[in-house]
N, C-alpha and C positions, 0 to 999 in steps of 0.2 A: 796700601793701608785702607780698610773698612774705617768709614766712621758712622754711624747708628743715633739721630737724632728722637728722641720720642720728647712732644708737646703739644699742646692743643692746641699750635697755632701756625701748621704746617707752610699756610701759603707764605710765611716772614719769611721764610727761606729762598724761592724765587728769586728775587732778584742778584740778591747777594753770589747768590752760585752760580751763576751768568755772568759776571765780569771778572777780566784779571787773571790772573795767575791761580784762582781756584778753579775760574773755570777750563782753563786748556790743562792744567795736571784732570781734570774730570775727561776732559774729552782724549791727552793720551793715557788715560789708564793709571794714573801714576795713583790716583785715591779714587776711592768707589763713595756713596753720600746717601745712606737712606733716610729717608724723613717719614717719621711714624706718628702716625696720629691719636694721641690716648686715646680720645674721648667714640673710639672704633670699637674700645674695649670697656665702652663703663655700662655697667650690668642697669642704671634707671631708665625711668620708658624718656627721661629727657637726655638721655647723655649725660648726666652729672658728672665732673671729676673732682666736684671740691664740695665744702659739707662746713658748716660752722663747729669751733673748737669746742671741744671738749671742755666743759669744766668753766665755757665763757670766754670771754676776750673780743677783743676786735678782729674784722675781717674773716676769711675764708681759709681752708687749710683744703692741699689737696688728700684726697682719698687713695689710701692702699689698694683698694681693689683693682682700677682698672692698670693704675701704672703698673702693677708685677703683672697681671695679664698681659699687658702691651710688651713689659722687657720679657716674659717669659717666651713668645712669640718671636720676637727678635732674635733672641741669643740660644735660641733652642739647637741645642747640640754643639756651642762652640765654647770649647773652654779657653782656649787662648784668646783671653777678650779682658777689659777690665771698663769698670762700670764709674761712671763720675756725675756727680749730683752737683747743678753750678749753683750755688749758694752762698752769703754773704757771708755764712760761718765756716766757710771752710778756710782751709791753707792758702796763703796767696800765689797766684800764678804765677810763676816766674819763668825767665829762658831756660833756665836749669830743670824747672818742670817741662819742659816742652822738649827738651832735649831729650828726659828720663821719656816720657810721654812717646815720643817717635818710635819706640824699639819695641815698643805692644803692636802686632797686627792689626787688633780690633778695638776701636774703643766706642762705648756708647752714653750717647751724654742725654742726663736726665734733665730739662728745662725745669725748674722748679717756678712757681708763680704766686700768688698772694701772698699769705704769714708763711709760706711754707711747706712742706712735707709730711704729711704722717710720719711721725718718727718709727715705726714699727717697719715701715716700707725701709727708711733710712737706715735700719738696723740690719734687718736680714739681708738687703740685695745691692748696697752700695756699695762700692771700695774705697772711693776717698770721694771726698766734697772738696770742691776749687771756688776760689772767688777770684774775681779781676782787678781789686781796687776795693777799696774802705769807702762803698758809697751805695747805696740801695738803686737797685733798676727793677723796671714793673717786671721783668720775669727772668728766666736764664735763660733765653733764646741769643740776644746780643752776644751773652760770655758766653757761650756756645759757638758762635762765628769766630769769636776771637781766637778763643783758642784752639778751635780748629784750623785757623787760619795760621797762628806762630807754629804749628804741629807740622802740617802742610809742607812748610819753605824748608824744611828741614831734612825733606826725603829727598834721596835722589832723583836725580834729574829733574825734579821740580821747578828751579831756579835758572835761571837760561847759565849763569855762572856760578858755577860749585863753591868757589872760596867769598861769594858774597855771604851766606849762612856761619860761614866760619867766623868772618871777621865782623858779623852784627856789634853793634853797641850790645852790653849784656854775656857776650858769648866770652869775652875776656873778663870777665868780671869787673870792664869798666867803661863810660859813655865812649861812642867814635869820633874819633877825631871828625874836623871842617873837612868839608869836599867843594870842590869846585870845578867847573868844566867851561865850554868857551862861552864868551870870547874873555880874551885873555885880561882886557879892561873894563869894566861895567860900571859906568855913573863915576869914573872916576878912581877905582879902587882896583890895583891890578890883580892876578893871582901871585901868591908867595913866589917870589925866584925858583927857590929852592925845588920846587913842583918839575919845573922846566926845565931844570939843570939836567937830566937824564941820569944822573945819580942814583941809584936806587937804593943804596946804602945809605946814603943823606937822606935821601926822602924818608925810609924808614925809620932814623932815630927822628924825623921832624914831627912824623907822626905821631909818634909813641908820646913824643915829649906833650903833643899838642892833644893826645886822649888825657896824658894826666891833668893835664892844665882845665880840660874844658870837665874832668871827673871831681876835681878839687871845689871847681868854684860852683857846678851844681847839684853834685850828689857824691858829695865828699866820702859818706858814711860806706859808700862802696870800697873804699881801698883800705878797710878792716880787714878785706880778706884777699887782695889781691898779694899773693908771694913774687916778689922780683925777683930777677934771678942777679947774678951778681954785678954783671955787664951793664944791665940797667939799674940796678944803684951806683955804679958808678957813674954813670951818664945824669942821673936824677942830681944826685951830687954836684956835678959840674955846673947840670942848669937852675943850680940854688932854688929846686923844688924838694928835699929830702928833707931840711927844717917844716916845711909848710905840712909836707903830709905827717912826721912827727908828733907835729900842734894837732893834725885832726885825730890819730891814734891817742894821744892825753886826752884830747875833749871826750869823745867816746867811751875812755877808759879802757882801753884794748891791749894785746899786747903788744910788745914791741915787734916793729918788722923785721922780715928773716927774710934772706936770699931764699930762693924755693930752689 
């Protein structure tokens, strides 16, 4: 997978793409990273890319010219591409966005910075606008990492182990369970038996039972949409957690839950 950085603040990207798991899928080939610099393409004898708004207001708005000259350069001849402005007003990020996101070739992400955008840029050459979170950052460079980075883990071979992407918190449509590794007693508090039994059957419904547990008491609102299937309502049932999730489907006003 192509990804296509265009922002005036190329060197931010340095470090980030030198450590980790972005860097070795860079170095086997797994994702390619270009980082484009607008301000290559803005037509003032200073490099302008941003201009005060139209009509007044506070702060600086970036300018339409250089950003379509810069994407126009970038994406030049590639139609299987899709184009993302990171911005506060967009759609929120999710895994399900990163999921859809992974089966595009090419994506290139527009870093948006002060009040914003020329909406006119935003009209003709953007496909969708992403945001990270309900909170303002000095530009879209950061959500740009970010979700390059949830896009990333997602490709083959990426991941040293393939069913870790499967089985992320979010990828079930609900948080993951507690994990634990050695030693088997730490400050006093051992690992769950059940772990060590060599069970895999057990271990499996301890989990499951222990994603809804740790789903309920932090991010309830997620199992609106999670469909059981019949085996685990029944299992949910036995561990007198089908009442609880019930009461959070009422609070929300949702439907009742259905086997999937």
């Amino acid at each position: 997978m192509v990804f296509d950085i265009l922002t005036i603040f190329p060197d931010f990207f340095g470090s980030p793409l030198q450590e980790g798991i972005i860097r070795r899928a860079l170095e086997d080939g797994k994702i390619q990273v270009g980082i484009h610099n607008i301000r290559d393409y803005a037509l003032a004898r200073h490099r302008m890319t941003d201009d005060r708004p139209i009509g007044g207001g506070e702060g600086m708005v970036m300018k339409p010219e250089p950003l379509a000259e810069c994407l126009r350069a970038v994406i030049e001849g590639e139609q299987n591409r899709r184009v993302i402005l990171l911005s506060p007003k967009g759609n929120r990020f999710t895994q399900q966005s990163a999921q859809r996101l992974a089966t595009v070739p090419r994506l290139v992400f527009i870093c948006g910075r002060y009040e914003g955008v020329d909406e006119r840029f935003r009209d003709k050459y953007v496909d969708e606008e992403l945001s990270i979170g309900d909170y303002v950052l000095t530009g879209g460079e950061l959500a740009a990492l970010v979700v390059m980075d949830a896009i990333s883990r997602l490709l083959p071979g990426v991941l040293g182990c393939e069913d870790s992407a499967v089985n992320d918190s979010f990828s079930c449509g609900m948080l993951k369970h507690a994990q634990y590794t050695r030693p088997r007693i730490f400050e006093g508090t051992p690992v769950p038996e059940v772990l060590l039994s060599g069970d895999h059957a057990a271990i499996a419904r301890y989990r499951f039972i222990e994603t809804v547990k740790v789903t309920l008491e932090r991010r309830p609102e997620m199992l609106l949409d999670v469909r059981f299937t019949p085996a685990e309502l029944k299992l949910l049932k036995k561990e007198g957690l089908f009442g609880r999730i019930e009461t959070v489907v009422k609070e929300y006003k949702a439907e009742p839950i259905h086997a999937g």
